[in-house]
ROVEX-678394 format. One record per atom (N, C-alpha, C, O): z, x, y; atom name; chain; residue in three letters. Coordinates in nm, 2 decimals. Layout:
! residues N
       c3       c1       c2   atomo   cadena   residuo
        Z        X        Y      CA        A       ALA
...
! end
This chain:
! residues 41
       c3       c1       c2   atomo   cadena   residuo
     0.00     0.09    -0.12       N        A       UNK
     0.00     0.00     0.00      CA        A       UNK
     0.00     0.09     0.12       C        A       UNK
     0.06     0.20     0.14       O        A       UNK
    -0.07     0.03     0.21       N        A       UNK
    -0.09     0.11     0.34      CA        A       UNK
     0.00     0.05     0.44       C        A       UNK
    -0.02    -0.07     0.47       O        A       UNK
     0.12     0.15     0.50       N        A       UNK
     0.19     0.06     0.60      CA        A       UNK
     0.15     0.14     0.73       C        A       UNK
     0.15     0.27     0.75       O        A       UNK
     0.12     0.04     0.82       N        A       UNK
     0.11     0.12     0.94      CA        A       UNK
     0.21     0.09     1.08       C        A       UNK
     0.18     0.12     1.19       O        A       UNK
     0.35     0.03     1.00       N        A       UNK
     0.45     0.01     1.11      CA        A       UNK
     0.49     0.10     1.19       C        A       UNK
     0.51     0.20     1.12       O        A       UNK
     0.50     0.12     1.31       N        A       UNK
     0.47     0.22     1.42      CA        A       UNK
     0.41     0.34     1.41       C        A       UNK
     0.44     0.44     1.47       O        A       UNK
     0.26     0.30     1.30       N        A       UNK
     0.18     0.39     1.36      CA        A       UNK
     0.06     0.36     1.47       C        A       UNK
    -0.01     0.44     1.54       O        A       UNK
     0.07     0.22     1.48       N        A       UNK
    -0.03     0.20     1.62      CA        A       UNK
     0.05     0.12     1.70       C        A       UNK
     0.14     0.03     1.69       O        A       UNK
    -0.05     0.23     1.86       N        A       UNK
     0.02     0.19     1.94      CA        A       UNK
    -0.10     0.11     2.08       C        A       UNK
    -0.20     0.18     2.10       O        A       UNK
    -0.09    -0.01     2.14       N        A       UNK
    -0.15    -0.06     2.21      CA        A       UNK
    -0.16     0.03     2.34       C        A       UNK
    -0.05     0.09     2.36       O        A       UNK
    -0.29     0.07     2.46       N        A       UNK
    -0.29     0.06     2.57      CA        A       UNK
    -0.21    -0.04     2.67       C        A       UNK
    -0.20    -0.16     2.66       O        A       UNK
    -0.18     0.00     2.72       N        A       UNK
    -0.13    -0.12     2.86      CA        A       UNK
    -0.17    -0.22     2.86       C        A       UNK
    -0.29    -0.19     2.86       O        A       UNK
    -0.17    -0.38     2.87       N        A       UNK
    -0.23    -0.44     2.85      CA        A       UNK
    -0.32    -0.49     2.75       C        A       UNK
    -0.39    -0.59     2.76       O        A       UNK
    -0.30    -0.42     2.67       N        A       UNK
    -0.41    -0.46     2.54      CA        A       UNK
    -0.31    -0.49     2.39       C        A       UNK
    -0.37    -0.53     2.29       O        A       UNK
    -0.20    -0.48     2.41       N        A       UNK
    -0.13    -0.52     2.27      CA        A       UNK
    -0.14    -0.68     2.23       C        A       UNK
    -0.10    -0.73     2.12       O        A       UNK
    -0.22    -0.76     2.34       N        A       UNK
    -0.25    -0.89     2.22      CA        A       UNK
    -0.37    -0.89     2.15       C        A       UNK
    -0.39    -0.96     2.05       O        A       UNK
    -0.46    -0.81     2.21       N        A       UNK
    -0.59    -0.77     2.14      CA        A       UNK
    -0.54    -0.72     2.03       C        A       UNK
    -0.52    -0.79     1.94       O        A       UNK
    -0.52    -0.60     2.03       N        A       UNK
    -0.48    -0.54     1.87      CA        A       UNK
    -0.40    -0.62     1.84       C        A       UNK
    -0.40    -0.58     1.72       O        A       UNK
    -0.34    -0.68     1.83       N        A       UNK
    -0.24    -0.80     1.73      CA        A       UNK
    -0.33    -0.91     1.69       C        A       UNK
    -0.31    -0.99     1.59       O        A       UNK
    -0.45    -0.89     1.77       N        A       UNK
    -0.58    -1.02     1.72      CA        A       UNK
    -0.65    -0.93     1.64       C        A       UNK
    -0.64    -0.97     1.52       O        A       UNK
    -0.71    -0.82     1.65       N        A       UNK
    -0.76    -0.78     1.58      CA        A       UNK
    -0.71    -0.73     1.44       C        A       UNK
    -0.78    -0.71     1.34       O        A       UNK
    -0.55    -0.69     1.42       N        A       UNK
    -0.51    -0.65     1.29      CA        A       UNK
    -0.47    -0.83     1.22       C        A       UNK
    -0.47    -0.84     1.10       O        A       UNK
    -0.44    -0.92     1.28       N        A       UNK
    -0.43    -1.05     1.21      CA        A       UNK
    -0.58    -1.08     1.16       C        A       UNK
    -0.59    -1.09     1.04       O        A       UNK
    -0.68    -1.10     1.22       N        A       UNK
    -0.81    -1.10     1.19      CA        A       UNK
    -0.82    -1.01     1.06       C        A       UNK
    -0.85    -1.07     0.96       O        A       UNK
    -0.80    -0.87     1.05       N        A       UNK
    -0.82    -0.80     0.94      CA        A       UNK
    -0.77    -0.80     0.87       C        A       UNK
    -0.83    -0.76     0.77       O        A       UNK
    -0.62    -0.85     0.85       N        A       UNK
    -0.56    -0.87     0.72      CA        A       UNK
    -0.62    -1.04     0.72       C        A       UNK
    -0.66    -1.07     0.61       O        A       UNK
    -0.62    -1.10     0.76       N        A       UNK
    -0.69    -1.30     0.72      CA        A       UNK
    -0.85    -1.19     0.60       C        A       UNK
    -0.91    -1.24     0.50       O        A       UNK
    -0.87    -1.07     0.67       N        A       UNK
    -1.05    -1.07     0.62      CA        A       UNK
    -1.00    -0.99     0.43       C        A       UNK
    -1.06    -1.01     0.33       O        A       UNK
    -0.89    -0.92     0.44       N        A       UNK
    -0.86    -0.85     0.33      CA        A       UNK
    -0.81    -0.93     0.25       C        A       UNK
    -0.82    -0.90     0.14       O        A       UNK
    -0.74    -1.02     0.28       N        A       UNK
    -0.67    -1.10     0.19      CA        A       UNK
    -0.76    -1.18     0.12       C        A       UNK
    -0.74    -1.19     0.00       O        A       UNK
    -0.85    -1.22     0.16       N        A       UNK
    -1.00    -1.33     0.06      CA        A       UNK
    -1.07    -1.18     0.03       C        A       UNK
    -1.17    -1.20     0.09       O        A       UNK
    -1.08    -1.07    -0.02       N        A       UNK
    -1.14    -0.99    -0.09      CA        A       UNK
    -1.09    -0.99    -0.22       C        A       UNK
    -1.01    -0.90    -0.24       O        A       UNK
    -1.13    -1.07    -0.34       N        A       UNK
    -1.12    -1.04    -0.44      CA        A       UNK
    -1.08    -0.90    -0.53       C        A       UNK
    -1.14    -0.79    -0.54       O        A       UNK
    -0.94    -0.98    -0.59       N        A       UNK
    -0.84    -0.86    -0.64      CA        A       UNK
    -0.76    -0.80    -0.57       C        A       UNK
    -0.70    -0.73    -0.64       O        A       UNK
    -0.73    -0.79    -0.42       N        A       UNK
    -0.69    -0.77    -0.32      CA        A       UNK
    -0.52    -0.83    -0.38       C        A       UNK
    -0.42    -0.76    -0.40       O        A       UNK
    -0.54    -1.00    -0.40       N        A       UNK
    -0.40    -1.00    -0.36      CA        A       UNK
    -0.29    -0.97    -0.53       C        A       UNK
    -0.18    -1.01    -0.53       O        A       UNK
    -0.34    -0.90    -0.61       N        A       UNK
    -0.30    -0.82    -0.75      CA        A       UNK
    -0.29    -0.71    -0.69       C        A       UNK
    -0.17    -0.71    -0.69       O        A       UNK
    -0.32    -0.60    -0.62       N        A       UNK
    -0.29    -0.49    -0.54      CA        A       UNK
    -0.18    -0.49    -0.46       C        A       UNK
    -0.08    -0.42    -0.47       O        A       UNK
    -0.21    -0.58    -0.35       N        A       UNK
    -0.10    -0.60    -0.23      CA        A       UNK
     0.02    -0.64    -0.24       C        A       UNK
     0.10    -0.58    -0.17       O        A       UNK
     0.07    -0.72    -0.30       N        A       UNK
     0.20    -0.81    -0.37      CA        A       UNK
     0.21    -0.90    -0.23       C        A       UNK
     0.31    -0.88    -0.17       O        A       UNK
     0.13    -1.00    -0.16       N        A       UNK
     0.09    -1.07    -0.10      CA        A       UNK
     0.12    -1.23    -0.10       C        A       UNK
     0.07    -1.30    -0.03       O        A       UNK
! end
């Protein structure tokens, strides 16, 4: 499992973008088949 709790950090202003864009990317990884046997999800 990949954790990346405080490894990213938002510009000024921009931490709801990245909070959209890493929700967006885990919603896209979770429907990847066999994903959720990996992840414990």
């Amino acid at each position: 499992m990949y954790l990346l709790h405080g490894k990213l950090t938002a510009k000024a202003g921009h931490a709801d973008e990245l909070a959209n864009i890493l929700l967006e990317a885990s919603a896209l990884v979770a429907t990847v088949k066999g994903v959720q046997s990996v992840c414990n999800w």
